[in-house]
Backbone bond lengths (Angstrom), bond angles and torsions (degrees), N, CA, C in turn:
res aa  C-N    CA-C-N  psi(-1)  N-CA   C-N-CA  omega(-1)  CA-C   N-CA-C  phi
1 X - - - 1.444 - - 1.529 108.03 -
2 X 1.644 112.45 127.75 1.440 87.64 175.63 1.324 116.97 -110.68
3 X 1.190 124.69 155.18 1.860 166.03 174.37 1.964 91.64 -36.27
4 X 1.298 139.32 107.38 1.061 134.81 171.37 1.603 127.64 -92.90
5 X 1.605 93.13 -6.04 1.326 112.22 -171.95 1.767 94.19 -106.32
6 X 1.504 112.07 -12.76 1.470 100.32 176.03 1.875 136.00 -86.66
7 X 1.650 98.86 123.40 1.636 103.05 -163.40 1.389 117.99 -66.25
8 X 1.555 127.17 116.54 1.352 119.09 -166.40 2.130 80.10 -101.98
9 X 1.273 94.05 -177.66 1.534 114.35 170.56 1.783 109.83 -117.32
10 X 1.000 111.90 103.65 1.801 120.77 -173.46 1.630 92.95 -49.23
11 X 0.809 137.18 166.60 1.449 132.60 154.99 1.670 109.31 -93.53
12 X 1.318 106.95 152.29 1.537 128.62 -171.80 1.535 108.47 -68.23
13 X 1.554 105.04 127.03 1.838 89.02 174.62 1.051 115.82 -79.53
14 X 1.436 125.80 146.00 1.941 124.53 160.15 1.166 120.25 -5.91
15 X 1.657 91.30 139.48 1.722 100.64 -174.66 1.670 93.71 -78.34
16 X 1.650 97.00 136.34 1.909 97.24 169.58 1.773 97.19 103.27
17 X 1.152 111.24 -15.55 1.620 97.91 171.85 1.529 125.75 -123.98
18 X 1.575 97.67 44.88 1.250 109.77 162.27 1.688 115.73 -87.01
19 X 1.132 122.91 140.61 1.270 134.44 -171.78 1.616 101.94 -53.31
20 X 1.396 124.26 156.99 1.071 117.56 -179.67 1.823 88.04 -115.18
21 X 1.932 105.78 158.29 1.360 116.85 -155.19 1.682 93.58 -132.34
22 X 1.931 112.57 65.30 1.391 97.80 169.49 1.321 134.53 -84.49
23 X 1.557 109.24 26.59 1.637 129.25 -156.06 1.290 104.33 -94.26
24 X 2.081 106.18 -33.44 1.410 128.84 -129.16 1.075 84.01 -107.23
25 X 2.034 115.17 -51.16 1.634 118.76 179.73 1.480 117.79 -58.11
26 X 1.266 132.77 -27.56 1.504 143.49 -169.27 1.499 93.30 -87.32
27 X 1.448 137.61 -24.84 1.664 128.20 -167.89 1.439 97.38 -106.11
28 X 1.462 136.33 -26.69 1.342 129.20 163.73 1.795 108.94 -69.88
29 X 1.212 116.04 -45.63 1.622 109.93 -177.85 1.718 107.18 -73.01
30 X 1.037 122.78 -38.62 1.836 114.74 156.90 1.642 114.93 -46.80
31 X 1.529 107.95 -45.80 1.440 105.92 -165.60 2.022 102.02 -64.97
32 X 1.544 90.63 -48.90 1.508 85.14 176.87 1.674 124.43 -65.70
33 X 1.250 133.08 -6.68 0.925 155.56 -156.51 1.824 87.62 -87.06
34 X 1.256 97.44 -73.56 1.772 118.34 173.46 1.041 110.72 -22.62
35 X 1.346 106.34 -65.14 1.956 127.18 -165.77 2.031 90.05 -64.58
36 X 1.107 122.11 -81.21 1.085 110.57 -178.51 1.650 139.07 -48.01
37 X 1.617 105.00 -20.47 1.580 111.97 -173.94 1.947 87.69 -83.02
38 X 1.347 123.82 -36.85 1.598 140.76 -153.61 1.680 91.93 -71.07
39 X 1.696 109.84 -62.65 1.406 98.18 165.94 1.064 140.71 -65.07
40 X 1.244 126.37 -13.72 1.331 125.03 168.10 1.494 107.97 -91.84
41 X 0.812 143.01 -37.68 1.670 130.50 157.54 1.871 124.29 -41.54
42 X 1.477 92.25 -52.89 1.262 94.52 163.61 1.622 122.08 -61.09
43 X 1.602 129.12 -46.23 1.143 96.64 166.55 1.464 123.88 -86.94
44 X 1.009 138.55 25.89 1.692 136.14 172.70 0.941 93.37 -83.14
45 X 1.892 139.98 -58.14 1.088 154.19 -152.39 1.630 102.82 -67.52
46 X 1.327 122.66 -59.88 1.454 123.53 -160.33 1.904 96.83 -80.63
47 X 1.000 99.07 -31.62 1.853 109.11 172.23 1.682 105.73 -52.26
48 X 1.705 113.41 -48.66 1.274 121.59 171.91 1.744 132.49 -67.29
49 X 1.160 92.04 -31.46 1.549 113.72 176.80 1.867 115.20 119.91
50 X 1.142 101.35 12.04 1.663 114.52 -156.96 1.450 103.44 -89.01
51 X 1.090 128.99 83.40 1.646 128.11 -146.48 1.850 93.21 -80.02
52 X 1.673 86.85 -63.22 1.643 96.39 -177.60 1.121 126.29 -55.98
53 X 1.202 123.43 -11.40 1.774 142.24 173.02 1.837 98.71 -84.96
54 X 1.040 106.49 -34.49 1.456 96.61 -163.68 1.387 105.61 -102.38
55 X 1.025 119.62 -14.67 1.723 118.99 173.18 1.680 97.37 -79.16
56 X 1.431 140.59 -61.75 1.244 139.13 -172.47 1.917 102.39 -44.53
57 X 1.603 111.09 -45.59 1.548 116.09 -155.81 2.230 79.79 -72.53
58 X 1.203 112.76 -53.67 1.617 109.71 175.24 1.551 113.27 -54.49
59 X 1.061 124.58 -25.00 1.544 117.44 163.52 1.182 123.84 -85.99
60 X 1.581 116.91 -16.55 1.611 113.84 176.21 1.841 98.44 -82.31
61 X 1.285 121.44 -40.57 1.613 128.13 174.93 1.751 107.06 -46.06
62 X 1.619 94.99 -46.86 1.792 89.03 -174.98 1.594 110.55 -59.54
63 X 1.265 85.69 -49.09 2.193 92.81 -170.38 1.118 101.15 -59.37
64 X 1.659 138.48 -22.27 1.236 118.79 161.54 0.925 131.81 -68.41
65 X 1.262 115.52 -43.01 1.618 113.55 177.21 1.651 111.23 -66.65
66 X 1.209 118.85 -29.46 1.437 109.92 174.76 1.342 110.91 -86.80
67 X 1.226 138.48 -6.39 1.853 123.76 151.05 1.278 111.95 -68.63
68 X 1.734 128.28 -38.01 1.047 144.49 177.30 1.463 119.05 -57.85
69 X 1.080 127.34 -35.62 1.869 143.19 150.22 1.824 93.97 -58.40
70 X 1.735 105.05 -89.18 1.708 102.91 170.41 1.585 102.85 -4.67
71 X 0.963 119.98 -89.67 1.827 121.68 -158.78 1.254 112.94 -53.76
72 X 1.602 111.26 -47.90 1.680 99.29 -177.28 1.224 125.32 -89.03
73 X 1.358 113.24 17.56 1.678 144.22 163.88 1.693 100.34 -65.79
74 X 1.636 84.15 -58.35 1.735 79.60 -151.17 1.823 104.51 -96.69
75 X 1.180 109.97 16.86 1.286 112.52 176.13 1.186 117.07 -144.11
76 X 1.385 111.49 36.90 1.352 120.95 116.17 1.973 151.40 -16.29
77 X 1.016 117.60 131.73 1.266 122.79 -173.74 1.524 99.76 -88.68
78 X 1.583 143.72 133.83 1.271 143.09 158.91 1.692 103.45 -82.27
């Protein structure tokens, strides 16, 4: 009878046949893209006097960086 509560170890697949993730690389280089286009808007804007322009371009920079954490949170190696 077997044990359902008992922890085996799967074995590891081959080195070299992990899927490749060019979906994952194209949504981290946009995200950073964000963070950098977001800060530099934000400061041209507050440099200009454009408060409300530059708080939205500083809130699109934040949400990047926090999907950008988000992703490399969850795509992670155990």
């Amino acid at each position: 009878m077997s044990d359902p509560y008992r922890i085996t170890d799967a074995p590891a697949p081959p080195r070299g046949t992990e899927p490749a993730r060019p979906a994952r690389s194209f949504t981290r280089l946009m995200l950073w893209l964000g963070i950098i286009v977001g800060a530099g808007v934000n400061l041209a804007t507050n440099l200009t006097g454009h408060t409300v322009l530059g708080i939205v371009a500083g809130s699109v920079g934040t949400l990047c960086i926090i999907l950008l954490v988000v992703s490399h949170v969850t795509g992670r190696r155990r």
